[in-house]
C-alpha atoms as an extended CHARMM CRD file, in Angstrom:
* protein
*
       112  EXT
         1         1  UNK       CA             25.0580000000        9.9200000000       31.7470000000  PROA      1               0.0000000000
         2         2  UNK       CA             22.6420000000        9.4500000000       29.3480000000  PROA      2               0.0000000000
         3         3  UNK       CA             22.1140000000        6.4070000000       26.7430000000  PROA      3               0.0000000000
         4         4  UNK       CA             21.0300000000        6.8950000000       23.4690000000  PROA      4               0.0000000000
         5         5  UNK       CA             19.6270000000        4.8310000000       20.6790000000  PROA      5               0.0000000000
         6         6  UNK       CA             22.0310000000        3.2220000000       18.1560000000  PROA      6               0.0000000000
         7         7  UNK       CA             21.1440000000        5.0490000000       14.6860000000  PROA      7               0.0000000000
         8         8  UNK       CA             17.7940000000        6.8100000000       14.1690000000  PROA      8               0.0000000000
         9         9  UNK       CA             14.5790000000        5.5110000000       13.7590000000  PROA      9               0.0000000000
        10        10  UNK       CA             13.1990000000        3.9990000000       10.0520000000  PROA      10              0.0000000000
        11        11  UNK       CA             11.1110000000        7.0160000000        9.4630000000  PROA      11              0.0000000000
        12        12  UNK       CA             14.0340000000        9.2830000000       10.0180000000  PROA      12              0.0000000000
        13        13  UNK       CA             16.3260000000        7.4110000000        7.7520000000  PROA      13              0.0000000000
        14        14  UNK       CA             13.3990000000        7.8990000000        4.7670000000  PROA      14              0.0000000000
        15        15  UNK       CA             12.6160000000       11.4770000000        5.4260000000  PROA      15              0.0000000000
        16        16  UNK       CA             16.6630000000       11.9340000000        5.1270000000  PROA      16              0.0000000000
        17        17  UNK       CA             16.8700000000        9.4690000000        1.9280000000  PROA      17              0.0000000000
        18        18  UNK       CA             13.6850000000       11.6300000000        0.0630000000  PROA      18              0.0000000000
        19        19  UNK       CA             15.7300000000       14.9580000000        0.7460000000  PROA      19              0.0000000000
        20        20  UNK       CA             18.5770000000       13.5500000000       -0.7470000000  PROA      20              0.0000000000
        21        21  UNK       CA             17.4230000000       11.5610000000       -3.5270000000  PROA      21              0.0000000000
        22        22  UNK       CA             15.2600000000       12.3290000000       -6.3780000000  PROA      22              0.0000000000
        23        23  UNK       CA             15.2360000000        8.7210000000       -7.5220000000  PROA      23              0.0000000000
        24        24  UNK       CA             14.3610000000        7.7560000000       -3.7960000000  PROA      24              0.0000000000
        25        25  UNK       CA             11.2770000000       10.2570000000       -3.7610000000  PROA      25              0.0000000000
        26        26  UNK       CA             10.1150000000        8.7990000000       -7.1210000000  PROA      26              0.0000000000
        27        27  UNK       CA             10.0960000000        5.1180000000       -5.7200000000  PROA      27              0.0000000000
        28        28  UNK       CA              8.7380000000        6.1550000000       -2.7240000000  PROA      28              0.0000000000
        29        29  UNK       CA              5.7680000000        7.9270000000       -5.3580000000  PROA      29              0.0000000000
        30        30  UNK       CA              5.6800000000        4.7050000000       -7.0300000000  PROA      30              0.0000000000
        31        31  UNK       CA              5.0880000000        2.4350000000       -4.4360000000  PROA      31              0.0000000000
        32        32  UNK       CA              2.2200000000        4.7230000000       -2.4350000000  PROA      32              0.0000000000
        33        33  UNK       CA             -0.5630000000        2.6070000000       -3.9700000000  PROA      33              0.0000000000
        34        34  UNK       CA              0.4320000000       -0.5760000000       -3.4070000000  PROA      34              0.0000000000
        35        35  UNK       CA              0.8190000000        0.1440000000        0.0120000000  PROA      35              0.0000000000
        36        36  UNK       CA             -2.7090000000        1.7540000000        0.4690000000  PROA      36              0.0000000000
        37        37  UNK       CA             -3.7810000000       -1.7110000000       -1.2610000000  PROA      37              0.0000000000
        38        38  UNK       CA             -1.5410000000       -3.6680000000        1.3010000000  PROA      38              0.0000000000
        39        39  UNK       CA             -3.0200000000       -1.4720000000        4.0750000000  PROA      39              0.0000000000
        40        40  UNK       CA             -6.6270000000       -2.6760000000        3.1170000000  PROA      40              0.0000000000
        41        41  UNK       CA             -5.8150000000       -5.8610000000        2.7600000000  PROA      41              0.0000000000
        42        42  UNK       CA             -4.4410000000       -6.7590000000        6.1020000000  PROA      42              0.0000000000
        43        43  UNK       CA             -7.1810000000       -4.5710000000        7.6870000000  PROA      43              0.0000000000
        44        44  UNK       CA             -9.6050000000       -6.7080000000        6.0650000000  PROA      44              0.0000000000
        45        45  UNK       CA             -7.4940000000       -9.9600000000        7.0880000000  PROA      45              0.0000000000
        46        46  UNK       CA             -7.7480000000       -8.5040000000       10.5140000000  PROA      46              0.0000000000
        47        47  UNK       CA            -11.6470000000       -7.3410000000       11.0020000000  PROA      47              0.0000000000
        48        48  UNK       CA            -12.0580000000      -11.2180000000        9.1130000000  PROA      48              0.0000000000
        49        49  UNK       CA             -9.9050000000      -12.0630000000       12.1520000000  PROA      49              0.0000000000
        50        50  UNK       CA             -7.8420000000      -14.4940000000        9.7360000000  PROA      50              0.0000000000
        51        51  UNK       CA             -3.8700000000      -15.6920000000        8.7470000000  PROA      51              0.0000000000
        52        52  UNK       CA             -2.3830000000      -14.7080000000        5.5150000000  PROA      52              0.0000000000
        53        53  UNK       CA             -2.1220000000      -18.5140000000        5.4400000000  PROA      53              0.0000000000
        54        54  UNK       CA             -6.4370000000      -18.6390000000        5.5700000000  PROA      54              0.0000000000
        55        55  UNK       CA             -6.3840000000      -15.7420000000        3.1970000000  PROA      55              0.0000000000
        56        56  UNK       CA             -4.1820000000      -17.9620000000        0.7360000000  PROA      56              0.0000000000
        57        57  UNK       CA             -6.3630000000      -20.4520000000        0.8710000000  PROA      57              0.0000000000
        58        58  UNK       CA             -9.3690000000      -18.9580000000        0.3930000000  PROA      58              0.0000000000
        59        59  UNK       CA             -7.9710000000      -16.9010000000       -2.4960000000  PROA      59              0.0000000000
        60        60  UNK       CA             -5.9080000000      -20.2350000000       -3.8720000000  PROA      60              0.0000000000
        61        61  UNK       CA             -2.7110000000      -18.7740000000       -3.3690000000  PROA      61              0.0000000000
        62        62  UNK       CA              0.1950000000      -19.3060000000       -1.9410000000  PROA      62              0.0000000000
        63        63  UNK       CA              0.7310000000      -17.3380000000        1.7570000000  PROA      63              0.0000000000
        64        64  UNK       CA              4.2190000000      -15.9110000000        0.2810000000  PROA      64              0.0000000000
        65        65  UNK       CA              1.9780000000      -14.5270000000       -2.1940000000  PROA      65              0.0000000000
        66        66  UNK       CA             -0.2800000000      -12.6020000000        0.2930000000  PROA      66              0.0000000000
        67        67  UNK       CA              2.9240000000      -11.8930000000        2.6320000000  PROA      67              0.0000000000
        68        68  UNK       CA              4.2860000000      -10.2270000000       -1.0550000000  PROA      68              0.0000000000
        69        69  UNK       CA              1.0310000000       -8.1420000000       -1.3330000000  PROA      69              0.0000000000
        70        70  UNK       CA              0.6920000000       -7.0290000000        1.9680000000  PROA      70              0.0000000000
        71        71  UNK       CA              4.5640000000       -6.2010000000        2.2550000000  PROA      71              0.0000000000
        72        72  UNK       CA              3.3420000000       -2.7920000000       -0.2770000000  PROA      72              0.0000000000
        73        73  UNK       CA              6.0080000000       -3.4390000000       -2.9050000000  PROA      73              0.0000000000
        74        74  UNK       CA              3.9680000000       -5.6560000000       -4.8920000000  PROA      74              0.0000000000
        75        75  UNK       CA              1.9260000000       -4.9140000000       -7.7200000000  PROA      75              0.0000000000
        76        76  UNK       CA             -1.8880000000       -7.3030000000       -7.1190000000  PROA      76              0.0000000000
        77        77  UNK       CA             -3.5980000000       -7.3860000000      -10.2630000000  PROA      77              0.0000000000
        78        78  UNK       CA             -7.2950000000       -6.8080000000      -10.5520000000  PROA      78              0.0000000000
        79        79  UNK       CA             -8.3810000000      -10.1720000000      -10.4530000000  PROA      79              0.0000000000
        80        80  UNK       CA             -6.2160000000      -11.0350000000       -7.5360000000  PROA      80              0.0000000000
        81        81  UNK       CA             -7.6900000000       -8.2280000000       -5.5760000000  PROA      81              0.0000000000
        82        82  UNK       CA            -11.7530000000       -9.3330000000       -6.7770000000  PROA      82              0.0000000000
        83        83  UNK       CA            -10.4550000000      -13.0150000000       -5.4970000000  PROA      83              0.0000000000
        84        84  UNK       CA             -9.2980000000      -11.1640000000       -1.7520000000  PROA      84              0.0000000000
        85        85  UNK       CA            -12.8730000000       -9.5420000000       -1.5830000000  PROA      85              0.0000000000
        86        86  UNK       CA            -14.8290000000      -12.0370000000       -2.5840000000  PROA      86              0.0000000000
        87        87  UNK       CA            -13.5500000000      -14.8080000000       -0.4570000000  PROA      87              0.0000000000
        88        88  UNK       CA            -14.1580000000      -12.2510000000        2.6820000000  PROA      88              0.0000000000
        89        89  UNK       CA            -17.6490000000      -11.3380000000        1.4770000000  PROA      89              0.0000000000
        90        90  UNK       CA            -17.1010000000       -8.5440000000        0.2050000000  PROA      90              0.0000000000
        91        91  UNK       CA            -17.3010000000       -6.1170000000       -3.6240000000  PROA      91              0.0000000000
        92        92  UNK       CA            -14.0250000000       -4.8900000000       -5.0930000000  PROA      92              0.0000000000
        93        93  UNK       CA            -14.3890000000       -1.4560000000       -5.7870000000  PROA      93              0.0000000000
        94        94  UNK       CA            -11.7480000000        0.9350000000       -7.2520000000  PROA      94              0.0000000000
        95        95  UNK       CA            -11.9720000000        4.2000000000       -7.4470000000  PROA      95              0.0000000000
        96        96  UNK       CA            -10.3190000000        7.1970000000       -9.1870000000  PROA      96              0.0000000000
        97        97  UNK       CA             -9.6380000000       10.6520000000       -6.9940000000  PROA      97              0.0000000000
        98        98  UNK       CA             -8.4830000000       14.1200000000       -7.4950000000  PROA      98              0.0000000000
        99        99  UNK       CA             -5.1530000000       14.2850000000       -5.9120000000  PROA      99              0.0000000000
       100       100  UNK       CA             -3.7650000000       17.9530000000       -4.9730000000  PROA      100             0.0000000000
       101       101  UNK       CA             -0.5310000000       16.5830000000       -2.7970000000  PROA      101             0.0000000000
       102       102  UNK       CA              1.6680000000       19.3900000000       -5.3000000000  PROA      102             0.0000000000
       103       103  UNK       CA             -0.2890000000       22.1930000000       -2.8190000000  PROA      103             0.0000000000
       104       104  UNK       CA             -1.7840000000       23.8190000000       -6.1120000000  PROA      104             0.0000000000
       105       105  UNK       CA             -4.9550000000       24.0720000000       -7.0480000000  PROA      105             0.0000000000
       106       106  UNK       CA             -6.6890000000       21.7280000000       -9.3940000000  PROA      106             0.0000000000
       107       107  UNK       CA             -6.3520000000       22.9640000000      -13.0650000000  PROA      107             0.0000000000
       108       108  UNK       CA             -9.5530000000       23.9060000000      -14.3930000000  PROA      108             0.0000000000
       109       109  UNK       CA            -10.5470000000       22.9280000000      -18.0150000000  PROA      109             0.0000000000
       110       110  UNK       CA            -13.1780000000       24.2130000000      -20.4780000000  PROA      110             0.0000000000
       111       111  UNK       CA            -14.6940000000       22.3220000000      -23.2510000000  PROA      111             0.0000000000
       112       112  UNK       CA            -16.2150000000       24.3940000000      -25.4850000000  PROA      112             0.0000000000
């Protein structure tokens, strides 16, 4: 006899929410780059090898608010993320990127 797993695994439950739901696929859209910023951040909190509760206080925050950040459904402003970098060291740079995720190619444009 073989056991199985109670219920299916997190990343099989969201790949059968976003075929289901439109609304689902568009918060999942909304919420990419904030989780690409958490990402980063707790990379850099790890290569620092540091707590949320040292990042906090080298940022002046609060370690809920870096626990918020990192969870990738918060939106950091600028200055918050300049604060993050700076108190590692390091420059704050954002950057702007030609996305193709439709599978189309990129529209080209003429200005004459």
């Amino acid at each position: 006899m073989t056991v199985k797993p109670i219920g299916k695994s997190t990343a099989q439950a969201s790949r059968r929410r976003a075929m289901q739901s439109s609304e689902y696929r568009a918060e999942i859209a909304r919420l990419k780059p904030y989780e690409e910023i958490a990402r980063q951040v707790i990379r850099l909190r790890m290569v620092e090898g540091i707590s949320q509760e040292e990042l906090a206080r080298r940022v002046g925050t609060t370690k809920s608010a870096i626990s918020r950040l990192e969870s990738g459904h918060h939106a950091p402003t600028v200055a918050t993320l300049n604060k993050i970098a700076m108190s590692c060291g390091r420059e704050l740079t954002i950057s702007i990127e030609q996305s193709n995720h439709s599978g189309s190619k990129p529209r080209r444009r003429s200005y004459a």
